[in-house]
C-alpha positions in Angstrom: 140.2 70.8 -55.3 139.6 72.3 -59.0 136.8 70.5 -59.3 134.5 71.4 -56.0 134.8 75.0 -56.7 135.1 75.9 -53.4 134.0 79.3 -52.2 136.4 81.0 -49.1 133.3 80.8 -46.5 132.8 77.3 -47.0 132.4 74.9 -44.4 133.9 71.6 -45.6 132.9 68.3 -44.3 135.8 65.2 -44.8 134.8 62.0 -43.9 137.6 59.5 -44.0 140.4 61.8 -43.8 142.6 59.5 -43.6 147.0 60.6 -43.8 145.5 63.9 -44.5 146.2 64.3 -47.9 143.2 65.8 -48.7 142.9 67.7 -45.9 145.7 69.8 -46.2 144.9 70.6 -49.8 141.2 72.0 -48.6 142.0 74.0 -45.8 144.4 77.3 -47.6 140.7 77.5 -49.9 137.5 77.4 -47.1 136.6 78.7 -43.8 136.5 75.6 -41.8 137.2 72.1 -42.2 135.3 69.4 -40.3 137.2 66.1 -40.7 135.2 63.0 -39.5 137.3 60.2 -39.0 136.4 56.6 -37.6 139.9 55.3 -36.7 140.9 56.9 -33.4 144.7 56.6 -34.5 144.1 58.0 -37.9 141.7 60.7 -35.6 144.6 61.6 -33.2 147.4 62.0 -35.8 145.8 64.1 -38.5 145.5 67.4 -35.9 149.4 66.6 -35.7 150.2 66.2 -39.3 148.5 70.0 -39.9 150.2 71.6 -37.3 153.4 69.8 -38.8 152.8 71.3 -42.3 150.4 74.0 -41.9 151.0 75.6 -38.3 148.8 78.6 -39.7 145.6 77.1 -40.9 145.5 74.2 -38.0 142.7 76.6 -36.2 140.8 75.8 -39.3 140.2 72.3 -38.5 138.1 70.0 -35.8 138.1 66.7 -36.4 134.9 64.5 -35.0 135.9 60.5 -34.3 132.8 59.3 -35.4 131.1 56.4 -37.5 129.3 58.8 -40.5 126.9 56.3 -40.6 125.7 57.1 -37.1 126.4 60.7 -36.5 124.0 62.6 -35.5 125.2 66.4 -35.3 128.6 68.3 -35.8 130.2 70.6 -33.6 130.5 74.5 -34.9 129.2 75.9 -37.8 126.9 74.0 -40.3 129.0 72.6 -43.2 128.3 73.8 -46.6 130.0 71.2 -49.1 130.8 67.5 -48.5 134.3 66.5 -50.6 135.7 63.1 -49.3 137.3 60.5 -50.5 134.8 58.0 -49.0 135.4 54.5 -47.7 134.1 52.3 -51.0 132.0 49.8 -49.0 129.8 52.0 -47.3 129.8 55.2 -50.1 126.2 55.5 -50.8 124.6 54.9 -47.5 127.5 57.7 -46.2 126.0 60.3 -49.1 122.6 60.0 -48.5 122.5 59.7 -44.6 125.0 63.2 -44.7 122.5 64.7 -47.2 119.4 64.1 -44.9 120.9 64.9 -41.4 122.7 68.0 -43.1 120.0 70.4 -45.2 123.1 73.1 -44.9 125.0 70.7 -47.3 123.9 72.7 -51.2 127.1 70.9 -52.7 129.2 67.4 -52.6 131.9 66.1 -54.8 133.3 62.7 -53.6 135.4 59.9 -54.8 133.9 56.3 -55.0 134.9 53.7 -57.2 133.9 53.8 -61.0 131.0 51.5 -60.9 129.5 53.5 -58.0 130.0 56.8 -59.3 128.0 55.4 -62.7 125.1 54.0 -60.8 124.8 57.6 -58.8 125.0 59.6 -62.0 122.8 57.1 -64.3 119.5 58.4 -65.7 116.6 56.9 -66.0 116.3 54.0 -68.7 119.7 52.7 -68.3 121.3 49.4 -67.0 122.7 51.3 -64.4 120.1 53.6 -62.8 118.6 52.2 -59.8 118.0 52.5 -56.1 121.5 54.9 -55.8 120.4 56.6 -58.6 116.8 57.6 -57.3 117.8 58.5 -54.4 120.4 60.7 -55.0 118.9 62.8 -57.2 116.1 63.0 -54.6 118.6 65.8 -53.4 120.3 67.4 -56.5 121.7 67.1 -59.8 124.0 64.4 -59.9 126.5 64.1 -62.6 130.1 62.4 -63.4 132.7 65.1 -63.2 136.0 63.1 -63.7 138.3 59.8 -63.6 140.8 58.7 -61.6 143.3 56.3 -61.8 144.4 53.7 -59.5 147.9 54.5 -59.2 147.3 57.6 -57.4 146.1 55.9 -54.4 148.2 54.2 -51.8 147.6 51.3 -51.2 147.0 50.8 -55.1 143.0 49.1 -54.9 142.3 47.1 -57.8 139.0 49.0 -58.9 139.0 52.2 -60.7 137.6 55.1 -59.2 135.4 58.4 -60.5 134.3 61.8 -58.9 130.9 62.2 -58.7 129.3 66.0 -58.1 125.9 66.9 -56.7 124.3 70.4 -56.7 121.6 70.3 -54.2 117.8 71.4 -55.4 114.7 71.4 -53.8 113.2 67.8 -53.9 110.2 66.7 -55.4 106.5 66.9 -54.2 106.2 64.1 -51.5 107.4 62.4 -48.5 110.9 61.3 -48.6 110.5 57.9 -46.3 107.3 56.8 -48.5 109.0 57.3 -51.9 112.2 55.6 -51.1 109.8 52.6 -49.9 108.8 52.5 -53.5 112.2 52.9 -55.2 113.0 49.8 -52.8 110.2 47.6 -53.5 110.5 48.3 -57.7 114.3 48.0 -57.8 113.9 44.3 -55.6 112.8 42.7 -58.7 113.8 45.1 -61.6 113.1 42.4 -64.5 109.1 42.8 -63.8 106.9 45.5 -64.7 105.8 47.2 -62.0 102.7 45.8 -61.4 104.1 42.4 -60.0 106.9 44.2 -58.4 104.8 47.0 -56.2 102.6 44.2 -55.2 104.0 43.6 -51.9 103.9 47.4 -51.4 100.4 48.2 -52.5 99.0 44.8 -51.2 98.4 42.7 -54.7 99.2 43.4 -58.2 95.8 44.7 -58.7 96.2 47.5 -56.1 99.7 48.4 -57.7 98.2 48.8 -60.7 95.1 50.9 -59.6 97.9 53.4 -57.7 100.1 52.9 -61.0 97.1 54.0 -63.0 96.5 56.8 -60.9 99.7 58.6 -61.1 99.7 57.7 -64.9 102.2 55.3 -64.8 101.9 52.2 -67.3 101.3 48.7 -65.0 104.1 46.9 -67.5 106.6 49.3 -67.5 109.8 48.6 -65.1 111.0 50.7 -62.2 113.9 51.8 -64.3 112.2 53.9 -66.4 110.8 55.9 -63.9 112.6 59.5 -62.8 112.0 60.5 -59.0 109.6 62.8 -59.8 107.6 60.1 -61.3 107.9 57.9 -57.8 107.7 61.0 -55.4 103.9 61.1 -57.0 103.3 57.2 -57.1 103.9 56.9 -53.9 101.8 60.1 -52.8 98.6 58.0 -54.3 96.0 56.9 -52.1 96.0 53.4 -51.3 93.4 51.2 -52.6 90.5 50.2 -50.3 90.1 46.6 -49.5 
């Protein structure tokens, strides 16, 4: 709760409320609190658990029994800040879909586990920075903002976990869609350069490299040194005539 620096008039989005925990710690510090919740049990029982503990906030929370993954709108006002606890498996592909379908969203802070939150936070040039990595910060700043240990969760996983924090910012020059097809195609064999792994993309190594060229990008450098700026304006090149 420290941590997401939440303002009074925010709308919070949960996803994966589970017992409520969290929950009951975010609704005395926002406006609203939209809880989305997969498990219809879980769903049912957490509307009861606030009215148990917090009969005076419990107008401040809807909860939506939903797959994240596949929602497509929210009842009430647009949420503001996403801080969740998110289900490990699916953590990434939960983040980004939530930061397309939800432009409102300027701020997230969620728990993943510790390998995760690296590979979201990683800059370019490391062993971690990839695909999560790009497209993340195709949205906002992205940076580590804390630890936490497995004993605080019940039941105890056997991974450690991290908070990871995004600010949102306007994205780069480009077309979302197109650029993430490049981040795709350069991560799918990081080892080569780029020229043999766009090939597929741009049609032959020697098309890659005439679009590498272009948006004055070395052929023989790898994917992982590029930032997102650097693919937003690869893949805004013109493809190469046959």
């Amino acid at each position: 709760m420290r941590t997401a620096d939440l303002r009074p008039d925010d709308v919070v989005l949960e996803v994966g409320p589970g017992l409520g925990s969290l929950t009951l710690g975010l609704l005395p510090a926002v406006a609203r609190v939209v809880a989305v919740e997969i498990d219809e049990r879980l769903a049912d029982e957490l509307p009861i658990t606030v009215t148990a503990r917090r009969p005076d906030l419990a107008d401040r929370l809807t909860v939506v029994t939903a797959d994240a993954l596949r929602i497509q709108e929210l009842p009430g006002p647009p949420p503001t800040a996403l801080v969740a606890n998110l289900p490990y498996n699916i953590a990434v592909p939960v983040l980004l879909n939530l930061l397309e379908l939800l432009p409102t969203l300027d701020r997230a802070l969620i728990l993943v586990q510790a390998e995760v939150a690296e590979r979201l936070a990683a800059p370019p040039g490391g062993s971690a920075y990839g695909v999560p990595s790009v497209k993340a910060a195709w949205y906002g700043e992205v940076r580590r903002a804390g630890n936490v240990g497995r004993r605080v969760f019940w039941p105890e996983p056997n991974v450690d976990s991290g908070l990871v924090s995004l600010a949102r910012r306007p994205p780069p020059p480009g077309d979302r869609r197109a650029t993430f097809a490049v981040v795709d195609a350069a991560f799918a064999t990081r080892r080569k350069g780029l020229r043999a792994a766009l090939a597929p993309w741009a049609g032959s190594p020697a098309a890659a490299e005439v679009r590498l060229r272009a948006a004055g990008i070395d052929p023989a450098t790898r994917g992982e040194r590029l930032s997102v700026t650097d693919f937003a304006r690869l893949a805004a090149t013109d493809p190469v005539e046959p």
